[in-house]
Residue frames as a rotation matrix with the C-alpha (Angstrom) as fourth column:
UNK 1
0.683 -0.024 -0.730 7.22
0.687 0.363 0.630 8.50
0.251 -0.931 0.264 -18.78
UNK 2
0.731 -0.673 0.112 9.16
-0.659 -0.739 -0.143 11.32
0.179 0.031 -0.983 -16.78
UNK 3
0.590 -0.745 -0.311 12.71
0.531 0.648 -0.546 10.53
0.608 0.157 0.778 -16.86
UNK 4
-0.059 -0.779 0.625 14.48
-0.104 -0.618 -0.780 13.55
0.993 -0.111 -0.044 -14.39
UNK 5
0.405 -0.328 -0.854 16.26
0.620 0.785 -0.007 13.16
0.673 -0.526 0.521 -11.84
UNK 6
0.836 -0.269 0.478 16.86
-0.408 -0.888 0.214 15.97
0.367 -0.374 -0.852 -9.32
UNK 7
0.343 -0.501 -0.794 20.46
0.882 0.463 0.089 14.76
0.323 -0.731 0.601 -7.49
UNK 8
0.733 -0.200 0.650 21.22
-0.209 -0.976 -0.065 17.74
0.647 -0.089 -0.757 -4.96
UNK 9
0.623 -0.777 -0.092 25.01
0.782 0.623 0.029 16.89
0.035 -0.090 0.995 -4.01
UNK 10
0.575 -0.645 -0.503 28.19
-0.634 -0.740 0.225 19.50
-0.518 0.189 -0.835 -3.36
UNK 11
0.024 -0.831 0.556 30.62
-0.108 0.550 0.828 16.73
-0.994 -0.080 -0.076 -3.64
UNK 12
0.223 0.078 -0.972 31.50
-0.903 -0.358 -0.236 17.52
-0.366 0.931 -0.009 -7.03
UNK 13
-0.788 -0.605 -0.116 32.90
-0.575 0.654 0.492 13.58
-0.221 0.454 -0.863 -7.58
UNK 14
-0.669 0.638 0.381 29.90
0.102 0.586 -0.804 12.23
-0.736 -0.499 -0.458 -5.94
UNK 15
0.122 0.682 -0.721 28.08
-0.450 -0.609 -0.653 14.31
-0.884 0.404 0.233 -8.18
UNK 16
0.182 -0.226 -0.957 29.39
-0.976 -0.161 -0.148 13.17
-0.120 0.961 -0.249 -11.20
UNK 17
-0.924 -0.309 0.227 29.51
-0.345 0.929 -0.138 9.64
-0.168 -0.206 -0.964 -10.33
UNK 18
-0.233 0.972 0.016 25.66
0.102 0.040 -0.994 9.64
-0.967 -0.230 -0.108 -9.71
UNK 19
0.319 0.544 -0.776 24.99
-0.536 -0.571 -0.621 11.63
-0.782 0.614 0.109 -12.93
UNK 20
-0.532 -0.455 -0.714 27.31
-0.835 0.424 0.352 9.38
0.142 0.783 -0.605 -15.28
UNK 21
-0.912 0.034 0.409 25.48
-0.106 0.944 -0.313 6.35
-0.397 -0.328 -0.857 -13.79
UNK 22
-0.129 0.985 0.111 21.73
0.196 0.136 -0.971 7.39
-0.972 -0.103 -0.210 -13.85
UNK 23
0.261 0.387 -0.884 22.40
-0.527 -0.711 -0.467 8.60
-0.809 0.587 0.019 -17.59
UNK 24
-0.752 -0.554 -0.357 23.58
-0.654 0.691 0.308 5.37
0.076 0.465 -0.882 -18.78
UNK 25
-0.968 0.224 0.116 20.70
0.165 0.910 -0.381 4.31
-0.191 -0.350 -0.917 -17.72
UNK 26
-0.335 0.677 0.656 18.18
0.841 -0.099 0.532 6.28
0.425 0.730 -0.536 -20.05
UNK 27
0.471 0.757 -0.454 17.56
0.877 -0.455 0.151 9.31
-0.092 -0.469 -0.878 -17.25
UNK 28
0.348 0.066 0.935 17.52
0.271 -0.962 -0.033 12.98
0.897 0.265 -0.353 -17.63
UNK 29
0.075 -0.165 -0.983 19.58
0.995 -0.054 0.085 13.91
-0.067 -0.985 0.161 -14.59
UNK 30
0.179 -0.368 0.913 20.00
0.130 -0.911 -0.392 17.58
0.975 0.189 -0.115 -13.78
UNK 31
0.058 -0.482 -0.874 22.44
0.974 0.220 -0.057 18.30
0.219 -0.848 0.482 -10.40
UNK 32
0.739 0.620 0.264 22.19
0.101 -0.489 0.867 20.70
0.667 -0.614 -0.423 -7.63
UNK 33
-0.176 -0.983 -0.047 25.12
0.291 -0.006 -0.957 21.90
0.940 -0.182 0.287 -5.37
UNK 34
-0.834 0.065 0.548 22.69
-0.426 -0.707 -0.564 23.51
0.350 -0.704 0.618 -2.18
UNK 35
-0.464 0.886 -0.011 19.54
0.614 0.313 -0.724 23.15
-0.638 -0.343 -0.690 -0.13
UNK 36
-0.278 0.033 -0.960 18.64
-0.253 -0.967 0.040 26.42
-0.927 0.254 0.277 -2.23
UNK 37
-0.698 -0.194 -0.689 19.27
-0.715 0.150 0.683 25.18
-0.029 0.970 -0.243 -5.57
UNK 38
-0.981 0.194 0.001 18.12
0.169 0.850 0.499 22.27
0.096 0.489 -0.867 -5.20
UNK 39
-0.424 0.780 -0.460 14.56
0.649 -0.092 -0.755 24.11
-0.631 -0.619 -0.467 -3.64
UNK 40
-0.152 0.252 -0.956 14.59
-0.678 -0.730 -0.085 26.75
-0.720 0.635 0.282 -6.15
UNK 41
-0.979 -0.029 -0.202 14.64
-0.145 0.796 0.588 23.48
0.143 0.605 -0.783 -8.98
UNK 42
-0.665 0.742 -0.081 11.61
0.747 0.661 -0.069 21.76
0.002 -0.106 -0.994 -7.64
UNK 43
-0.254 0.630 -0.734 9.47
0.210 -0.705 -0.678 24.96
-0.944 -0.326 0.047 -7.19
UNK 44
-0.057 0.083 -0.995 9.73
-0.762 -0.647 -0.010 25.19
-0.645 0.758 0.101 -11.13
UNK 45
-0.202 -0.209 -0.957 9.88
-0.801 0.597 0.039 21.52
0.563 0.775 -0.288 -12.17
UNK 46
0.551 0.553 0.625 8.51
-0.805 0.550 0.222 17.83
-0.221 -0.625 0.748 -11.22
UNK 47
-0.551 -0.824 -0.135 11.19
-0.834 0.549 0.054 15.33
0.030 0.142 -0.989 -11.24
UNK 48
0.304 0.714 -0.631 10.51
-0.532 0.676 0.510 11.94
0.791 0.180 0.585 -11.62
UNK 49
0.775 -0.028 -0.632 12.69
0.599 0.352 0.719 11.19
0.203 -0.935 0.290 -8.04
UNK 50
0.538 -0.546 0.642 15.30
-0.459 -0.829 -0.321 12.74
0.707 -0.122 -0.697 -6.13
UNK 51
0.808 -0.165 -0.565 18.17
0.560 0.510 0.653 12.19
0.180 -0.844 0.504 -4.52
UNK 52
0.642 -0.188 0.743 20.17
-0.217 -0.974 -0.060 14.23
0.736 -0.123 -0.666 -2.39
UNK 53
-0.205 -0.573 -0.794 22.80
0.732 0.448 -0.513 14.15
0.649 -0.686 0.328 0.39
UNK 54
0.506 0.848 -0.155 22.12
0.653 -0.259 0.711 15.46
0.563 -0.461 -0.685 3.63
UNK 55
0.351 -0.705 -0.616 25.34
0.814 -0.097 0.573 17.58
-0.464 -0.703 0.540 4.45
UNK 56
0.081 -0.232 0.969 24.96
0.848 -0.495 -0.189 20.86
0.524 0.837 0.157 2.34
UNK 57
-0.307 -0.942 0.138 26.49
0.861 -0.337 -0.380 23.64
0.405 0.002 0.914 2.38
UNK 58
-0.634 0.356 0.687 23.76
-0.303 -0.931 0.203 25.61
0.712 -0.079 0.698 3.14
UNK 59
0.146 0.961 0.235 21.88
-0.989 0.140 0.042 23.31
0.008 -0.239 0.971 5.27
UNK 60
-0.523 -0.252 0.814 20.43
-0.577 0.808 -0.121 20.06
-0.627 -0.533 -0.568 5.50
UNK 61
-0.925 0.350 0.150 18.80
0.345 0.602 0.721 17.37
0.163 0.718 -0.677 2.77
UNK 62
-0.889 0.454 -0.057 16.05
0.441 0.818 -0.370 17.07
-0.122 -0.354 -0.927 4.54
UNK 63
-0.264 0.357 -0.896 14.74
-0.002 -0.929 -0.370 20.36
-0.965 -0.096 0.245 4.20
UNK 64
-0.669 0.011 -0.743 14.47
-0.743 -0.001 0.669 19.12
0.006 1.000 0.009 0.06
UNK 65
-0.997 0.032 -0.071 13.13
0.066 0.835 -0.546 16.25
0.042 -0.549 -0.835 1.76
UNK 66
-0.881 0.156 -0.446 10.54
0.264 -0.620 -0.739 18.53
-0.392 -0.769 0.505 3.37
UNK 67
-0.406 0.358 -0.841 9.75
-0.812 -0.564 0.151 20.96
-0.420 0.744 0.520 0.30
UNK 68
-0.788 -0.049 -0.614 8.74
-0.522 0.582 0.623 17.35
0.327 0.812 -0.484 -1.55
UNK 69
-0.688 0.612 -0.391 6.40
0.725 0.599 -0.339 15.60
0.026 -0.517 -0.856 1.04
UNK 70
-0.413 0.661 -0.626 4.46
0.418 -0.473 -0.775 19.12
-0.809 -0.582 -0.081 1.58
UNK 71
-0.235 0.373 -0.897 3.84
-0.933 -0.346 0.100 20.00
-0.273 0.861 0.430 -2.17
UNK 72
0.135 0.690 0.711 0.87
-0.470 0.676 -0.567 18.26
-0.872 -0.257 0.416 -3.30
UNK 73
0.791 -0.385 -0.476 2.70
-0.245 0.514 -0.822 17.50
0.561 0.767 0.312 -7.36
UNK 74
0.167 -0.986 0.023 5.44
-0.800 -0.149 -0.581 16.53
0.576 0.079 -0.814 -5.48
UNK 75
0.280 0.364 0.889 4.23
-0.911 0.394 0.125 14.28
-0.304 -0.844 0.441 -2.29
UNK 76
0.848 0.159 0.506 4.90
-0.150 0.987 -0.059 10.96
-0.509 -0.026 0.861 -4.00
UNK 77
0.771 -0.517 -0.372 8.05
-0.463 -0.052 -0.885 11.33
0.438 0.854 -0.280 -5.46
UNK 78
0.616 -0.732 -0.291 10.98
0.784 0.533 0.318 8.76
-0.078 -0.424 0.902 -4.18
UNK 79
0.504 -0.671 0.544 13.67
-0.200 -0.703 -0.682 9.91
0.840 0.235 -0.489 -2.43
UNK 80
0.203 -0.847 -0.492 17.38
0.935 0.317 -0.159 8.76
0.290 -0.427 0.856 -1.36
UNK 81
0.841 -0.492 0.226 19.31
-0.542 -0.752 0.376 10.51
-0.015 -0.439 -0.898 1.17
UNK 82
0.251 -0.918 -0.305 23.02
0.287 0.372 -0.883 9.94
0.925 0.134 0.357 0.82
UNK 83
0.731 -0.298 0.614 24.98
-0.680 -0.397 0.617 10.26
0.059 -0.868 -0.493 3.96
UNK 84
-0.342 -0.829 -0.443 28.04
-0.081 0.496 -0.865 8.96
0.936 -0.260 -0.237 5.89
UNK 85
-0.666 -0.178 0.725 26.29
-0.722 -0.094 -0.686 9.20
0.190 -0.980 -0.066 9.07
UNK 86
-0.562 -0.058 -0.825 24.87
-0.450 0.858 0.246 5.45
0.694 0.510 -0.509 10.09
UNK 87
-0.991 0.135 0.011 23.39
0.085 0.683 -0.725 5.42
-0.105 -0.718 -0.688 13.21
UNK 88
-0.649 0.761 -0.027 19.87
0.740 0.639 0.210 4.49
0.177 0.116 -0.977 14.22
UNK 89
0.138 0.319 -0.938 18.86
0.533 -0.822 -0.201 8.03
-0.835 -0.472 -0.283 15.26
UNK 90
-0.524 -0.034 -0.851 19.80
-0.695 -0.560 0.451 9.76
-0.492 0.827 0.270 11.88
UNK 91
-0.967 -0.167 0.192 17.83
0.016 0.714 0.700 7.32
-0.255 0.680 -0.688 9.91
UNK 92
0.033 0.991 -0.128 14.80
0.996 -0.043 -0.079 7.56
-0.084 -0.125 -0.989 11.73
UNK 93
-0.156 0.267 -0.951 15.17
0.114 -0.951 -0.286 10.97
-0.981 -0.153 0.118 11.69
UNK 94
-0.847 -0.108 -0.520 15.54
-0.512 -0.094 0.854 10.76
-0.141 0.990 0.024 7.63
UNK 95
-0.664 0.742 0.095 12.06
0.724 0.607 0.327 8.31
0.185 0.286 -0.940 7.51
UNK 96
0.047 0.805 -0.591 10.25
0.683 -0.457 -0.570 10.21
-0.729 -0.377 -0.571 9.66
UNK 97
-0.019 0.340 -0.940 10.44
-0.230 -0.917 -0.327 13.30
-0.973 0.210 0.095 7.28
UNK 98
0.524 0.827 -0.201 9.73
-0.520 0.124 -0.845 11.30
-0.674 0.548 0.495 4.58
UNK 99
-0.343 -0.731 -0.590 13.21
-0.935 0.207 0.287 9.79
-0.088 0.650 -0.755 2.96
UNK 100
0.738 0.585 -0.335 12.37
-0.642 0.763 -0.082 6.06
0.208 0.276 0.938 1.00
UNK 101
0.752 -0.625 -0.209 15.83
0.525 0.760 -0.382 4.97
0.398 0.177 0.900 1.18
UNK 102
0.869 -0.427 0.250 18.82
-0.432 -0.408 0.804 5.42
-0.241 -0.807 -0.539 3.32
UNK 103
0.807 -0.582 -0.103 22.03
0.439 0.707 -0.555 4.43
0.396 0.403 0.825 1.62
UNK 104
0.805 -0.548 -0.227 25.18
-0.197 -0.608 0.769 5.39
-0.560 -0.575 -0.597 3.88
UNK 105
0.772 -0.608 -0.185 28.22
-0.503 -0.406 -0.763 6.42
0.389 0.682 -0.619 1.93
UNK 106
-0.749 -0.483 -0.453 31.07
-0.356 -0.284 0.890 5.34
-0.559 0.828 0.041 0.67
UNK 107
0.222 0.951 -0.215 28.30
-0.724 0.013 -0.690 4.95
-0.654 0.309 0.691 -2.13
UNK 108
-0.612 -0.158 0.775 27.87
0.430 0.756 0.494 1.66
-0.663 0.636 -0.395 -4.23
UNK 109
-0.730 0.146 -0.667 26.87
-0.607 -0.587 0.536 3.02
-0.313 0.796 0.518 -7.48
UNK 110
-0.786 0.541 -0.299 24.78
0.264 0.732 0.628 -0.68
0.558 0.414 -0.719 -8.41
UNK 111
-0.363 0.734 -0.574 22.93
0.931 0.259 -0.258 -0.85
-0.041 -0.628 -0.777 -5.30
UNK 112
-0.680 0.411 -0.607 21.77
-0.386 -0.905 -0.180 3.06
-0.623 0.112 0.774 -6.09
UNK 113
-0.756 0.310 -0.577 20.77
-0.653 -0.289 0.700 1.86
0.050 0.906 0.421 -9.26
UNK 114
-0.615 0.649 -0.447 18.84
0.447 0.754 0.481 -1.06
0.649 0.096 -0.754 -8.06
UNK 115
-0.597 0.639 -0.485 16.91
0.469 -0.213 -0.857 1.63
-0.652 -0.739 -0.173 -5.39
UNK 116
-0.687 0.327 -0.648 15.93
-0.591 -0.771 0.237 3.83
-0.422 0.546 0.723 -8.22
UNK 117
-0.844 0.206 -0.496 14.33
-0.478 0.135 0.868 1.23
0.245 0.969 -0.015 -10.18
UNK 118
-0.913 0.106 -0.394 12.85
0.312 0.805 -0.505 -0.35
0.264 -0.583 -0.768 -7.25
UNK 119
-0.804 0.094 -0.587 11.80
0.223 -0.868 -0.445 3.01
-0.551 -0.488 0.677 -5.95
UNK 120
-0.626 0.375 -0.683 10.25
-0.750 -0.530 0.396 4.12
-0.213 0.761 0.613 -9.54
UNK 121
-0.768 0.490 -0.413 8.12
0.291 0.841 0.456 0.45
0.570 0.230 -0.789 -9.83
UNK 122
-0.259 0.832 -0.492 5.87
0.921 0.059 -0.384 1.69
-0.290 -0.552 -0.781 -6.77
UNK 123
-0.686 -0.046 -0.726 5.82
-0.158 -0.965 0.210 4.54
-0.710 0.259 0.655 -7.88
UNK 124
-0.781 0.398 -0.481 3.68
-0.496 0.074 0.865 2.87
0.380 0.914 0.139 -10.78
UNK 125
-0.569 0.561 -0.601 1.99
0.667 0.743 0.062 0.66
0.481 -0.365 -0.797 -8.94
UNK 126
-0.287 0.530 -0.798 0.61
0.672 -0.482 -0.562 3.91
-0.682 -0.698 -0.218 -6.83
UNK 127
-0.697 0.458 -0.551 -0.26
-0.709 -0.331 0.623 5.91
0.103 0.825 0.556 -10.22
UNK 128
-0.828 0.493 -0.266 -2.85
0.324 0.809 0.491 3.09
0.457 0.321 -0.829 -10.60
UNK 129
-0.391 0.636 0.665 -5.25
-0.720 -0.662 0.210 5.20
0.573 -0.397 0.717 -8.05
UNK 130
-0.286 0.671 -0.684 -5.93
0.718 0.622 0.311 2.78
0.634 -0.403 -0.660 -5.01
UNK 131
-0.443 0.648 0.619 -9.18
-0.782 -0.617 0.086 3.77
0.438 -0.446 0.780 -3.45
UNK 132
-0.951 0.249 -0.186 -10.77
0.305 0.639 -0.706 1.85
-0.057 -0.728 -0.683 -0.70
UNK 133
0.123 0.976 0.180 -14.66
0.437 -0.216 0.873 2.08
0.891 -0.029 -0.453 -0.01
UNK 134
0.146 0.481 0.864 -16.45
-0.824 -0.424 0.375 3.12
0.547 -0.767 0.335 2.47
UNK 135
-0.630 -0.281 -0.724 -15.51
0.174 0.857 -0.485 1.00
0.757 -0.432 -0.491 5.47
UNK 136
0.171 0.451 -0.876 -18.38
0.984 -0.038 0.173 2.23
0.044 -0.892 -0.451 7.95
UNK 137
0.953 0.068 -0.296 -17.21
0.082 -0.996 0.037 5.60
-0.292 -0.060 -0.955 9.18
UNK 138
-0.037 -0.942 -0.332 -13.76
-0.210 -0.318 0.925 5.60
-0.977 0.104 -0.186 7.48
UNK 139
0.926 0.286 0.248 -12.76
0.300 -0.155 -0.941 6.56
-0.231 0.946 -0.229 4.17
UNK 140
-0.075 -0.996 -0.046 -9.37
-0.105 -0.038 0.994 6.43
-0.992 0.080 -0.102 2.53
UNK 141
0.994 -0.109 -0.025 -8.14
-0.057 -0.300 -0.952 7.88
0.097 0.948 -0.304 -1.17
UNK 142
0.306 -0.949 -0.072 -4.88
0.570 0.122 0.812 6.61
-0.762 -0.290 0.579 -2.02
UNK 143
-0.151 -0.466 0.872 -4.80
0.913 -0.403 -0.057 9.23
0.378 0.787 0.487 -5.19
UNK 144
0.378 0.065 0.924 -5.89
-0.140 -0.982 0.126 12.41
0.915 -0.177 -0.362 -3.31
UNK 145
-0.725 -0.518 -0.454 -4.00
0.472 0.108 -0.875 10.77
0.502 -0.849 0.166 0.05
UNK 146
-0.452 0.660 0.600 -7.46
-0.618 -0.717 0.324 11.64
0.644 -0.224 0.732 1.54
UNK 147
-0.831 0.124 -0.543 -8.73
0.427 0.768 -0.478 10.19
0.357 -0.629 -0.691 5.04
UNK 148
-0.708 0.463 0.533 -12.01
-0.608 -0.783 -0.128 10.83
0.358 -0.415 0.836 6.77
UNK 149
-0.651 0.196 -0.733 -13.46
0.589 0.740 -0.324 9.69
0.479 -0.643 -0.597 9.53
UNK 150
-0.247 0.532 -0.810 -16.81
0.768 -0.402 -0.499 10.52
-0.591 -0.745 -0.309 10.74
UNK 151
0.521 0.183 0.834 -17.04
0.667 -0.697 -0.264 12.84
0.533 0.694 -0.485 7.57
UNK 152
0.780 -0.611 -0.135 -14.30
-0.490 -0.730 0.476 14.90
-0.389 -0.305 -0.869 9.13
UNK 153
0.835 -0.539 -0.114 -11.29
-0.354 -0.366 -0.861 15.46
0.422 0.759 -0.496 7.02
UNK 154
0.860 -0.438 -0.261 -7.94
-0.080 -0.622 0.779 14.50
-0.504 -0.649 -0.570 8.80
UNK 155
0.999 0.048 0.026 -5.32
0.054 -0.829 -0.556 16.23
-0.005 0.557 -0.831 7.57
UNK 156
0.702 -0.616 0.358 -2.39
-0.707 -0.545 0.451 16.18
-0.082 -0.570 -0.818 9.33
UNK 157
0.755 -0.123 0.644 -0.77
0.167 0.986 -0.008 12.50
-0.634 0.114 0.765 8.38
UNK 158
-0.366 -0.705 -0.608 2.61
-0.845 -0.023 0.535 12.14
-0.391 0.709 -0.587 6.78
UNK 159
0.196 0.521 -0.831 2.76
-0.935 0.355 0.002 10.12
0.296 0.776 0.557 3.72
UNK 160
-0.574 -0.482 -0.662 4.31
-0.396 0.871 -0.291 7.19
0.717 0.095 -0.690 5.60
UNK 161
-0.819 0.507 0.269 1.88
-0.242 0.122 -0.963 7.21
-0.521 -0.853 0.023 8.24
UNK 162
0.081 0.807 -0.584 -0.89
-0.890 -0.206 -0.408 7.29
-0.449 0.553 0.701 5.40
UNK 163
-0.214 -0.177 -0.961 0.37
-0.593 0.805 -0.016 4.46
0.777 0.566 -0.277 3.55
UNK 164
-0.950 -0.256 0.177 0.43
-0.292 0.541 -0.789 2.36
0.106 -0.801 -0.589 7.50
UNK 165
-0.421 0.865 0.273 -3.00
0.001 0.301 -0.954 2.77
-0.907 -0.401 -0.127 8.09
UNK 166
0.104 0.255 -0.961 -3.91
-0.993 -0.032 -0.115 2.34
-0.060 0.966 0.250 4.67
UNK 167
-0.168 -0.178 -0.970 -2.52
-0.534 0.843 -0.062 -0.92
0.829 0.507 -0.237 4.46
UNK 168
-0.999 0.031 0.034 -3.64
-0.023 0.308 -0.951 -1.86
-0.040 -0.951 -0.307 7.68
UNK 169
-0.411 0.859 -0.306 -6.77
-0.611 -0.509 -0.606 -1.15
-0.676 -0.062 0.734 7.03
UNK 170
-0.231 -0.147 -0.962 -6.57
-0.968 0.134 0.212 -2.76
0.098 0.980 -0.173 3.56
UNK 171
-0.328 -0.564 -0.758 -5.59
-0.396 0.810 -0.432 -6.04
0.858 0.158 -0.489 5.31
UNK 172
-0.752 0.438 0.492 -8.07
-0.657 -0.455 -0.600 -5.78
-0.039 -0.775 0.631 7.76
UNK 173
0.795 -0.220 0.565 -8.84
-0.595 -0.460 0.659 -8.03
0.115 -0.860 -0.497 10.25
UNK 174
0.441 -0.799 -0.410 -5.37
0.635 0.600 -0.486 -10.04
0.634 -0.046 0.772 9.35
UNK 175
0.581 -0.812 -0.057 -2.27
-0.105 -0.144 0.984 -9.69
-0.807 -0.566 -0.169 11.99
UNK 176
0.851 -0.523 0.058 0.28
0.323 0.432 -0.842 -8.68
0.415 0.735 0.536 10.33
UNK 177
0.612 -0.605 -0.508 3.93
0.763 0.284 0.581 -8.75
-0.207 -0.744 0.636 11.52
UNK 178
0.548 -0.449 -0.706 6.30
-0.392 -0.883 0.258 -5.88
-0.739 0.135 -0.660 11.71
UNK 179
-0.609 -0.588 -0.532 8.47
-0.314 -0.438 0.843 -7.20
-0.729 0.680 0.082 8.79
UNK 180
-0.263 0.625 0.735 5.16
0.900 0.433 -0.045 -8.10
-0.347 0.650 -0.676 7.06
UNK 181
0.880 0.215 -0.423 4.17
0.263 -0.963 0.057 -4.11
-0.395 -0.162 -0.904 7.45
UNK 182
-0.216 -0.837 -0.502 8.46
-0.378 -0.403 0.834 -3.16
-0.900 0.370 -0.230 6.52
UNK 183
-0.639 0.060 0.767 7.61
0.454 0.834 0.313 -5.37
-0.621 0.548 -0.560 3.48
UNK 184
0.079 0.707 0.703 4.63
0.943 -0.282 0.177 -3.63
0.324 0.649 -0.689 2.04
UNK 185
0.819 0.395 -0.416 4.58
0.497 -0.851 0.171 -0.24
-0.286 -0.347 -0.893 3.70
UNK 186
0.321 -0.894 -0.314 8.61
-0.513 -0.442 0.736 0.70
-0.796 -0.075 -0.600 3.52
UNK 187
0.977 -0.056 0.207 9.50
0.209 0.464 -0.861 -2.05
-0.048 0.884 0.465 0.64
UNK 188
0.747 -0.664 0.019 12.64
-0.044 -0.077 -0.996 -2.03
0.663 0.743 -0.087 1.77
UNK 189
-0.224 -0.565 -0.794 15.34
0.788 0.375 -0.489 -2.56
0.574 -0.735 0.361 4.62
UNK 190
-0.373 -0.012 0.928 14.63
-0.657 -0.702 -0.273 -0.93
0.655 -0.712 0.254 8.04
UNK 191
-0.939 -0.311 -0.147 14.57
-0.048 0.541 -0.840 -1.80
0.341 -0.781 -0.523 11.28
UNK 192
-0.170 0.945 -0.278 11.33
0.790 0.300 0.535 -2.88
0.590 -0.129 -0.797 13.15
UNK 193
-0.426 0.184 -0.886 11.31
0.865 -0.205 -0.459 -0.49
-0.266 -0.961 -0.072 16.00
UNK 194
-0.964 -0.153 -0.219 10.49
0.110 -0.974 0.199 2.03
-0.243 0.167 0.955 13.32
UNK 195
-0.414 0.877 -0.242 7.23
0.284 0.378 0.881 0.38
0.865 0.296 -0.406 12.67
UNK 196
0.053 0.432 -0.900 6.08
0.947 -0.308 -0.092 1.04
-0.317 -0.848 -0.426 16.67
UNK 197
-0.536 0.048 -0.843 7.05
-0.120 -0.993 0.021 5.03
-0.836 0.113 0.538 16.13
UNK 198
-0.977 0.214 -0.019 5.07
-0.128 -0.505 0.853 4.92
0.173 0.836 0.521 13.38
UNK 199
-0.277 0.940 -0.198 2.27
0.582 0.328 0.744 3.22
0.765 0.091 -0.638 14.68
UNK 200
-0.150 -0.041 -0.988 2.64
0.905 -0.407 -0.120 5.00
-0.397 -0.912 0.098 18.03
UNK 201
-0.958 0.024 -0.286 2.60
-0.183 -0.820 0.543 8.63
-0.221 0.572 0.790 15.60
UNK 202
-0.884 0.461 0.073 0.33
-0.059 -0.266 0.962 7.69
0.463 0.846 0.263 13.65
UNK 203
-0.061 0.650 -0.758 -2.65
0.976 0.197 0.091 6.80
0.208 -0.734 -0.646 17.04
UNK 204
-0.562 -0.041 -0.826 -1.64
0.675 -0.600 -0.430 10.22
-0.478 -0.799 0.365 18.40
UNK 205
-0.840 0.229 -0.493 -3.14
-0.417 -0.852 0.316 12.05
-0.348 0.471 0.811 15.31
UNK 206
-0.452 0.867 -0.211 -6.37
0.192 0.326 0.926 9.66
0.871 0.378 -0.313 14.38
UNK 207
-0.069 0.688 0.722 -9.27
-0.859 -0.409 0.308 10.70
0.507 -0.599 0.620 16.53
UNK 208
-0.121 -0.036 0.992 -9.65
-0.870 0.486 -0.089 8.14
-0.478 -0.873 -0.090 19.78
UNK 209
0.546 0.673 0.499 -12.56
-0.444 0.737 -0.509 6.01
-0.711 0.056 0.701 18.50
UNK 210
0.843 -0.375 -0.386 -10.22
-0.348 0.167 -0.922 5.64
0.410 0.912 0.010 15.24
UNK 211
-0.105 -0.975 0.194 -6.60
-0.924 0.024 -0.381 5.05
0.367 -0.220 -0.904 16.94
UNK 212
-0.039 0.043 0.998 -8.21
-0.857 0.513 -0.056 2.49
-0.514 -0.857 0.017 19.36
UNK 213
0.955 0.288 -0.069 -9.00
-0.196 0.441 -0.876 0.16
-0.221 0.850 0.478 16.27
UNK 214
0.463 -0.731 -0.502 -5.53
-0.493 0.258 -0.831 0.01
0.737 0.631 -0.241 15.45
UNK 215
0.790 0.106 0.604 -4.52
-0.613 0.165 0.773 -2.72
-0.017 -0.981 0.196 17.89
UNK 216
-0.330 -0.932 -0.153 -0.86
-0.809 0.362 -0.464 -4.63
0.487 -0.030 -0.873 18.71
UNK 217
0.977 -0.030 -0.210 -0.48
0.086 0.961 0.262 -8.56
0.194 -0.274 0.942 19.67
UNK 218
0.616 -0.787 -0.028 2.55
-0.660 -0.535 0.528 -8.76
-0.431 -0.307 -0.849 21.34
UNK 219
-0.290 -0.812 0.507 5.42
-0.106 0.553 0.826 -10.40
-0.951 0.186 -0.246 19.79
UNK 220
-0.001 0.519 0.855 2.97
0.811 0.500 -0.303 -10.85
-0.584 0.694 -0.421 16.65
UNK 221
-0.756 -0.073 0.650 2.45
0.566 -0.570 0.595 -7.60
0.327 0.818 0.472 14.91
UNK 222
-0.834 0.442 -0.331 -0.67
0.083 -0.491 -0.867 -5.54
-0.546 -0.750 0.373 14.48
UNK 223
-0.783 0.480 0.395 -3.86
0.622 0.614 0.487 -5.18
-0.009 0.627 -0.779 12.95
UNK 224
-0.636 0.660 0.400 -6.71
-0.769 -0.585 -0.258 -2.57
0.064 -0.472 0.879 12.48
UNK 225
-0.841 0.477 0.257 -10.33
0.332 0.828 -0.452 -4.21
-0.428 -0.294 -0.854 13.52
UNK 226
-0.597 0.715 0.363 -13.62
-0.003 -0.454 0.891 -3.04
0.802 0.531 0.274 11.62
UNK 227
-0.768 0.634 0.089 -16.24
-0.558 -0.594 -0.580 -1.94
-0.315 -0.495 0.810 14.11
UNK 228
0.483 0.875 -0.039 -19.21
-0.852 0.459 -0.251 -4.52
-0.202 0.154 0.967 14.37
């Protein structure tokens, strides 16, 4: 099983807090001081997660963030964003581009250690290679994060949008409620309203006939419908 840990941090305490922790705990950490570094790392090596803080010296996290969601050995790997900055606008801005977890600083070393482990469980549980059938004219690969509708390819889906209509789909035609969806889809604390932007995202990029399927009950949740 990999054991490394990318943590890209300046804060030399921070740094060394993190790294004394996760190596008590059996992992191969190896720390990062830039957006740079820590990019030039991953281009040459496949951690088994990352976490990073989003106030570097060169830059922003997110941009490591980025480099990880768009490289296909990389695309599932977990990743924490450290920060100090708490509101509801910087979070979503940290989901949307692809962060799993959002711990805001001063950091609790425990409650790191209980994301990592949390983090690294799906992390198995998606190594396992769900694959859906054929559902009519949709098709979904949860190992090649392949969708196609209509025998057209689409492409364009972040991985958190992919997982939504995946499990929507999955669970299909149950209603399920926005912290039924935070629950399986995020597997972890976040606010509901982030579930609409996602569902609201994810409609704008599935082709009509496909978006329209993916239908809201108010107050209740949502649900995709099969066709026939």
């Amino acid at each position: 099983m990999n054991r490394t840990i990318l943590v890209v941090e300046d804060h030399q305490e921070t740094r060394d807090l993190i790294k004394a922790a996760l190596e008590h705990e059996g992992f191969k950490v190896n720390c990062k001081g830039t957006v740079n570094e820590g990019k030039d790392f991953l281009k040459q090596h496949r951690p088994a997660f990352v976490i990073l803080d989003l106030a570097l010296p060169d830059g922003c996290g997110l941009e490591v963030c980025g480099l990880v969601r768009g490289d296909p050995r990389l695309s599932k790997t977990p990743v924490i964003a450290l920060t100090g900055l708490g509101e509801f606008e910087d979070k979503k801005r940290g989901f949307d581009a692809g962060v799993d977890q959002y711990p805001v600083k001063p950091l609790e070393v425990e409650e790191l250690l209980l994301w990592v482990r949390a983090l690294l469980r799906r992390v198995d549980w998606d190594a396992s290679g769900r694959v859906l059938p054929v559902f009519g004219d949709l098709q979904i690969c949860a190992e090649t994060y392949l969708v196609k509708f209509r025998n057209k390819v689409i492409g364009n889906l972040t991985r958190r949008e992919f997982d939504l209509l995946y499990f929507l789909v999955a669970t299909s035609p149950k209603l399920i409620s926005r912290q039924g969806i935070i629950a399986k889809v995020w597997r972890t604390a976040a606010v509901e309203n982030l579930v609409d932007t996602h569902i609201h995202n994810l409609r704008q990029k599935l082709p009509p006939l496909l978006a329209a399927r993916i239908q809201s009950v108010a107050g209740k949740g949502f649900r995709y419908l099969k066709p026939g």
